[in-house]
C-alpha positions in Angstrom: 180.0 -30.4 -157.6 179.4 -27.8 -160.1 181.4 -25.0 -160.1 180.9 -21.4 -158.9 181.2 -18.5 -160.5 184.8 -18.0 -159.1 186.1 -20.6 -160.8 185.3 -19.4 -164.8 187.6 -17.7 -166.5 186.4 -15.1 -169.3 183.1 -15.4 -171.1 184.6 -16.2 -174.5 186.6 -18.7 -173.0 183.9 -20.3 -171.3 181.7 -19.7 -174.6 184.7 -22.0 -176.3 184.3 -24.8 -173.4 180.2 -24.8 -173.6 180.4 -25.3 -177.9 183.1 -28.2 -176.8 180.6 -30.0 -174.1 177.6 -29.7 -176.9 180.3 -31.3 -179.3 180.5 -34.3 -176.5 176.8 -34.6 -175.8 176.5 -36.0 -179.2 178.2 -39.1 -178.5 177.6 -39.1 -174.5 176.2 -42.4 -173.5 174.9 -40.6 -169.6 174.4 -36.9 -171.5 172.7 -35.9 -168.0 175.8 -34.7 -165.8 176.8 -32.9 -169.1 173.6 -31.0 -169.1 173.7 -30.2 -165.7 177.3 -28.8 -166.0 175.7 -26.6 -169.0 172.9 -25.6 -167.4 174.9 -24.2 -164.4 177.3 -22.7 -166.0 174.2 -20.5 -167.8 173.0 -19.8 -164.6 176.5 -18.2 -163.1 177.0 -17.0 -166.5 174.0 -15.3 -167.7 175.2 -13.8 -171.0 175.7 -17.2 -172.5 171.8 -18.6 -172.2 171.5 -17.1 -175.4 174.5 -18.3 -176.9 174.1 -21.6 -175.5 169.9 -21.0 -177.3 171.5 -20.3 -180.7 174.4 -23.4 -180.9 171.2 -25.9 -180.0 169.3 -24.3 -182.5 172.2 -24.7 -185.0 172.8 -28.1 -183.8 168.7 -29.7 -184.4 168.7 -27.7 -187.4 168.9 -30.5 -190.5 171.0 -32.6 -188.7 173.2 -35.4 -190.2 170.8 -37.9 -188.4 167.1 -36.4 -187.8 165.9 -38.3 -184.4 169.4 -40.4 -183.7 170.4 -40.3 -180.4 173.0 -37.3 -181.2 170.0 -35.1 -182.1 168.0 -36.0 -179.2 170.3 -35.4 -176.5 170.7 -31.9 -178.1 166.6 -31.8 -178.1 166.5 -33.0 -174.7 169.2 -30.2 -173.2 167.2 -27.8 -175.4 164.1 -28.6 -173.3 166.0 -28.5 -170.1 166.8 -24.9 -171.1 163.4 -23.7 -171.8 162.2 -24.7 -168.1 164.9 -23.1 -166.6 165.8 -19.7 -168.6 164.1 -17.7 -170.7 166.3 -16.4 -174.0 166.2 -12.7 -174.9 163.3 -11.2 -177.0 165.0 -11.9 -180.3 166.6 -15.0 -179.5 163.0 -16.2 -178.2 161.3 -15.3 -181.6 164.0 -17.3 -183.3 163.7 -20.3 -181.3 159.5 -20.2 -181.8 160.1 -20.2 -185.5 162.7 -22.7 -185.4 159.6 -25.2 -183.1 157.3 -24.3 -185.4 159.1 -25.7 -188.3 158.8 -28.6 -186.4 155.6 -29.5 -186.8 156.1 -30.3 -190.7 156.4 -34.2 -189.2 154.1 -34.1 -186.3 154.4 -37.6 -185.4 158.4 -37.2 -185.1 159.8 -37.2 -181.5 161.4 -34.0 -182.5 158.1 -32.2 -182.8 156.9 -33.7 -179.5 160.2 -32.1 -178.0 159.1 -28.6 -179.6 155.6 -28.6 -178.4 156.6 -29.1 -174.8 159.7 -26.8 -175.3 156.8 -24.3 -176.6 154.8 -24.7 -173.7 157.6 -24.6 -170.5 158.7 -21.0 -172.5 155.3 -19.6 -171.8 156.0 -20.7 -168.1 159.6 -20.2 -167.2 159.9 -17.1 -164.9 164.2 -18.4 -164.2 165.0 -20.4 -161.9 167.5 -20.2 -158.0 169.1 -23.8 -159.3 169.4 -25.5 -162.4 167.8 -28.8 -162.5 168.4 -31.8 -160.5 169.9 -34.8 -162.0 166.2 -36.7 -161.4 164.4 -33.6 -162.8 166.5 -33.6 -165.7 166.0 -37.5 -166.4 162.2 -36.7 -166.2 162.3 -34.0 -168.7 164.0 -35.7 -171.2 161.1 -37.9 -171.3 158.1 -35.0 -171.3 157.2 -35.9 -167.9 156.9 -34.6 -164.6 158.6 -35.1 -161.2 157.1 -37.4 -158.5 158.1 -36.5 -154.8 157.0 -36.8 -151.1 154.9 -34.5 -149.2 154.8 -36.0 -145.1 151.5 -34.6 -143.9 151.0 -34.7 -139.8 149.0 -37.7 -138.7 148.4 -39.1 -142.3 150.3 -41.0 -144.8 153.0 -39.4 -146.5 151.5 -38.1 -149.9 153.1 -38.6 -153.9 153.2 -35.5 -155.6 153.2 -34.9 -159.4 155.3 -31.4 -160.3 156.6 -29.9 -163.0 159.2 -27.6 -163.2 157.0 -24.6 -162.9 155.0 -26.0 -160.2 155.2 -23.5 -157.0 154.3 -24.0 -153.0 151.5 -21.9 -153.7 149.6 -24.0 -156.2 150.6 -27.4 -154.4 147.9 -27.7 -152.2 145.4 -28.2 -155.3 147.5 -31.3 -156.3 149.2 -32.0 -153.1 146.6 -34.8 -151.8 145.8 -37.6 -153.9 142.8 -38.0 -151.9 140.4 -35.1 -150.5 139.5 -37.0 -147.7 142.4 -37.1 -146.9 142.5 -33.4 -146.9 139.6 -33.0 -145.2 140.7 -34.7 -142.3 144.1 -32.6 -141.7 142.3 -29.5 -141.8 139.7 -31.2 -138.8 142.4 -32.6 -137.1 144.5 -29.3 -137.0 141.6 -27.5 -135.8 141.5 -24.9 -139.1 138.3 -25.6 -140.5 137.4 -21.9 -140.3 140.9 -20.6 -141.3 141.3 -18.8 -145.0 145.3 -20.3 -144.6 145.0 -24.3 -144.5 148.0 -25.5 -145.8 151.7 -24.6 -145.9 154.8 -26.8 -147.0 158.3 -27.0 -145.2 161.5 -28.1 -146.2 163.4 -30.2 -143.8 167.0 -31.3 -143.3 169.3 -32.0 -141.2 170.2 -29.0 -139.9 167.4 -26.7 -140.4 164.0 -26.8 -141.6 161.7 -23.6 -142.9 158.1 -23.0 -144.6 158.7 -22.6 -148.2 157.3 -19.3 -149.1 154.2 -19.5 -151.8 156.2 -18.5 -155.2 158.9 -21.2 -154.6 159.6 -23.2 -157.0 159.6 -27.2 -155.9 161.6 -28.4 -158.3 164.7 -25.8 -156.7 164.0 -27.4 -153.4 164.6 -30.8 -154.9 167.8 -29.2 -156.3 168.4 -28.3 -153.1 168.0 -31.3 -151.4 170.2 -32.8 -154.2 
């Protein structure tokens, strides 16, 4: 489990311990539970997304082995970052100049890490949870999240999200088919009703609607 905010000592300290883990991701052969531990301790530790922005800046910066796995994993936790935080104004017009000098080899995965990286920054709004472990496999390969939506009297439905998707825009994307769709909405009696949809999160012990600016990918975290 990761660690609360309790449990960190001071925030140079913990600056020390974060420069460590990016040492380690280098050679990681499963890099994801190391992001995740990085990306949570940003979240309880706020003041250190930018730090944590300018050392994976450093690090993709003319690295010893452009594209090796090394610089990858520091590409990939990179993109992690930029769908769950946003860096301060001047650490964000550092990190756009740093992408944009990526697209000197345009056919290089590295640029294809910085174009998507370029895009989740104009979406990232911060997140209640850092990223699951599946959502963080996913974005390490550009892609987005499948999950399950169980819709009363009709087959449960696949979902593709990203990590900016909310409740609110779901229903657009929610139902593979609009028949489908159609047939809810008669069979729940709301044909004339402005509200058609809502989405609820069930567990064990409780379940409740999710409320419209949600992000889904927090409550896959959540489930997690």
């Amino acid at each position: 489990a990761a660690p609360g905010p309790c449990s960190y000592t001071t925030l140079r300290d913990e600056a020390v311990k974060l420069f460590n883990s990016l040492q380690q991701l280098e050679s990681e052969r499963d890099p994801v539970p190391l992001m995740q531990g990085v990306l949570q301790t940003c979240l309880d530790l706020p003041p250190l997304v930018d730090e944590i922005y300018c050392q994976l800046v450093k690090q993709t910066t003319e690295p010893a082995a452009p594209g090796g796995q090394g610089d990858l994993h520091y590409w990939q936790l990179l993109t992690c970052m930029s769908c769950t935080f946003l860096p301060s104004p001047p650490v964000l017009r550092f990190l756009r100049f740093h992408l944009d000098r990526q697209s000197r080899f345009p056919a290089s995965e590295t640029a294809k890490y910085a174009c998507f990286i370029r895009e989740a920054l104009g979406k990232t709004k911060g997140r209640e949870c850092v990223p699951s472990l599946e959502e963080i496999l996913v974005l390490m390969r550009r892609q987005e999240m499948i999950c399950t939506v169980h819709c009363p009297g009709a087959p449960a439905c696949s979902v593709a999200i990203s990590s900016h998707t909310t409740a609110e825009e779901s229903p657009s994307v929610a139902f593979v088919s609009p028949q489908v769709a159609r047939e809810l909405v008669s069979r729940l009696g709301l044909s004339q009703s402005p509200n058609l949809f809502a989405l609820y999160e069930q567990s064990r012990r409780r379940e409740q609607p999710v409320a419209s600016a949600t992000l889904l990918a927090d409550v896959l975290t959540r489930f997690e």
